[in-house]
N, C-alpha and C positions, 0 to 999 in steps of 0.2 A: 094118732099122731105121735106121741109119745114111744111106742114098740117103735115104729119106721125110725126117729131120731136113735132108739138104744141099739138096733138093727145095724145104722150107718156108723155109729163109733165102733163097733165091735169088727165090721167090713174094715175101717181104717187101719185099724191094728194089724191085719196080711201086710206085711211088707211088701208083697209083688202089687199090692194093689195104691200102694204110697209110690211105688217106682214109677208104675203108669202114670197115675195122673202127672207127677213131675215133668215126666217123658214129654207127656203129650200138652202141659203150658211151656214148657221150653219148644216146643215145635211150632208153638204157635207167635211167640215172641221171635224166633227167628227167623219163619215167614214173613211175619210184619215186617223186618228189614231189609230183609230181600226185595219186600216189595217197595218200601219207600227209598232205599239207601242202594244198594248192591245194584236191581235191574237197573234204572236209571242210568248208574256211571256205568255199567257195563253195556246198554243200547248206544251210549252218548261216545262212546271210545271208539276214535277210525271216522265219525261222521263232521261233516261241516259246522260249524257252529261260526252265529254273527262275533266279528273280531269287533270289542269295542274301540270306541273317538277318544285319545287322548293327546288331540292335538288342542293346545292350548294349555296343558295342564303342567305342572313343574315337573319336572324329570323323576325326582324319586318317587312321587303321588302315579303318577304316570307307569311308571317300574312297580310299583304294589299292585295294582288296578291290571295290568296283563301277568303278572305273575298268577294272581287269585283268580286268574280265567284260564289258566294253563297255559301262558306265550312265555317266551322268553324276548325281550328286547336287547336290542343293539341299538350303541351307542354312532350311528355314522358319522358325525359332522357337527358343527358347529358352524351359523353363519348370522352375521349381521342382519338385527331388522330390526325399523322403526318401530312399527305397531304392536311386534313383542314382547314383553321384559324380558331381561338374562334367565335364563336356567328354566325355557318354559320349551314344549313341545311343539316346533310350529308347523313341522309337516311330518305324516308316518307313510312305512309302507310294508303291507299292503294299506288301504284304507281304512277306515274306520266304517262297518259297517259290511267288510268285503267276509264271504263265506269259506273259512278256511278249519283248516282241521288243528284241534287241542296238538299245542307243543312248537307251533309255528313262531317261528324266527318273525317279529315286527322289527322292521330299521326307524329309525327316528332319526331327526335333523333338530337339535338344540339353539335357542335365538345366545346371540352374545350381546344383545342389548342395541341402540342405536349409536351409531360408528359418529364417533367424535372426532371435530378436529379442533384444531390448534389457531387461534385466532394469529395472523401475522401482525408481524411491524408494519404502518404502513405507512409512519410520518417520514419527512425528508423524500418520499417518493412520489414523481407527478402524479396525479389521480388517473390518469389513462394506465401505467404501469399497475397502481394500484387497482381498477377496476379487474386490470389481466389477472391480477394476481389470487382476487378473491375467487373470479368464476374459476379458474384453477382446481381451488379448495371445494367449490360447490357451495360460497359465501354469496354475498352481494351489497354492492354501496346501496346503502338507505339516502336519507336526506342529506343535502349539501350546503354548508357556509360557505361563504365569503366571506374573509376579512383579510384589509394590509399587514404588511409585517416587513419591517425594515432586516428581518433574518433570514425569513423563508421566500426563496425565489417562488415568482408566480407561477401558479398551479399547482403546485406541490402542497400535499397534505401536513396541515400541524400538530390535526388533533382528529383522535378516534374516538369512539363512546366506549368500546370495546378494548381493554386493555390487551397486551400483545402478550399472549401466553397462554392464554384463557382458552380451559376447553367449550366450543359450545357447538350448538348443533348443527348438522347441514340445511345452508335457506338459510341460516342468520343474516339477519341483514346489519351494518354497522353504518353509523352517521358521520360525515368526517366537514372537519372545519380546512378549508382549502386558502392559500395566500393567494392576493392580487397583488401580491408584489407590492413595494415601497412607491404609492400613486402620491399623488399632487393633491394640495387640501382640492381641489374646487377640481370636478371633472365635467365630464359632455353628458347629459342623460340620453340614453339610447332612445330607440324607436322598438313598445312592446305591444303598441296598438294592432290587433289583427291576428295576434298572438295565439297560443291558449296559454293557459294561465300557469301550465308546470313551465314552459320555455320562457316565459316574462320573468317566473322568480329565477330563473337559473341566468338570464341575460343580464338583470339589474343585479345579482350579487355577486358575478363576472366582474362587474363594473366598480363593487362597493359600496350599492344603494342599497337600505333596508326597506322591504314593504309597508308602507304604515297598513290603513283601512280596506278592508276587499269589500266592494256595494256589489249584490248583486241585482240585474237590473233583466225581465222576462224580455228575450229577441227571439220572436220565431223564426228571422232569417240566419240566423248565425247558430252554429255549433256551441251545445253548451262549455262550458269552460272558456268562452275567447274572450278576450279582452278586449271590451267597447272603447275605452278611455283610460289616458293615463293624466294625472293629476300634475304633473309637471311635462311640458312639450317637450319631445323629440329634440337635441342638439343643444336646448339651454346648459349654460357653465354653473354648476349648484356647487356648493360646498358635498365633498362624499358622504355627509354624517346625515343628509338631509333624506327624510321619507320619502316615498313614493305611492301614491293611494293610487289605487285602481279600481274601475268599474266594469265586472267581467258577468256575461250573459249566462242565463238561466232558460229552461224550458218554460213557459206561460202555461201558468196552474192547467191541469188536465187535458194541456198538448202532448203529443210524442215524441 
């Protein structure tokens, strides 16, 4: 064992036999990356490859993630959407998932976030004008007062919930407080018997009655929400400041 060890140092010392072996681990180190490194990109160049899904993702995240796959992206457009944030990817193309070859042009479409608008003026205006005015916007009246006003002719709006300027979103619904005009202490109470019960509060605060109590009371013949009874008759002269209780029908526990 000893000779064979003095045998290989004395071999090492040839210089042509130091240059081989060199020769031949560098041949073999360079192989290796030919085979993990080199064949690879070079099979993979010219062929189809899956284009990644960067719809939903912010624009520069988006730009690094196709860059690092070989695309390049294009900025196309910008448009309005709800369900988006600003600066996010909401549609590409080609697709995400389509078969396309390294180096491919991806177009994108950018959200600008969800389209604001501009709450209007809407006091001094009848509420018919006003209702025009919000569907217009893509707005909508919410709930309705009634109250007198020796200023505001009747129908006309005095009070918004919604100040006039304000951006907010489309669908906002706004509440507004409407005049009955400068009435007489003591008025006629309507007829709201028969009713449903949205049209009863909208006819008594027409008028300038407030709803006191709602009882509801199970009728299987009648439409839930009508109103069975009203608490002051039909035509009596009440002062305006006087409630109005109503007893408006219900479905009967586990009817349909």
């Amino acid at each position: 064992m000893g000779n064979l060890w003095l045998r290989l140092q004395i071999l090492w010392q040839k210089q042509w036999l130091r240059i081989l072996v060199y020769a031949f681990a560098g041949f073999v180190v360079l192989a290796g990356l030919m085979d993990m490194v080199v064949m690879p990109l070079y099979t993979r160049h010219g062929q189809a490859i899956p284009l990644p899904d960067v719809t939903k993702m912010m624009y520069e995240d988006a730009k690094a993630k196709l860059s690092d796959e070989g695309f390049k992206i294009i900025r196309e457009e910008e448009r309005y959407d709800s369900a988006i944030p600003s600066g996010y990817v909401i549609e590409q193309n080609p697709k995400g998932g389509a078969l396309v070859k390294s180096g491919r042009q991806v177009y994108v479409i950018i959200s600008r976030g969800e389209l604001k608008v501009t709450m209007p003026d809407l006091t001094e205006k009848s509420i018919r004008e006003a209702t025009l005015q919000m569907n217009r916007l893509g707005l909508a009246i919410g709930s309705r007062r009634y109250e007198p006003s020796s200023y505001y002719f009747e129908n006309v709006v005095m009070h918004q919930s919604i100040s006039p300027g304000v951006e907010v979103s489309r669908g906002t619904r706004v509440d507004v407080t409407i005049s009955i005009g400068d009435v007489a202490e003591e008025i006629v109470v309507p007829l709201v018997e028969g009713r449903t019960l949205d049209d009863a509060k909208e006819r008594l605060g027409q008028k300038g009655f407030q709803i006191g109590t709602i009882t509801y009371q199970e009728m299987a013949s009648l439409l839930p929400e009508t109103v069975i009874k009203q608490s002051i008759a039909a035509g009596t002269l009440v002062n305006r400041e006087e409630k109005i209780d109503l007893i408006v029908s219900t479905l009967p526990r586990g009817g349909q």
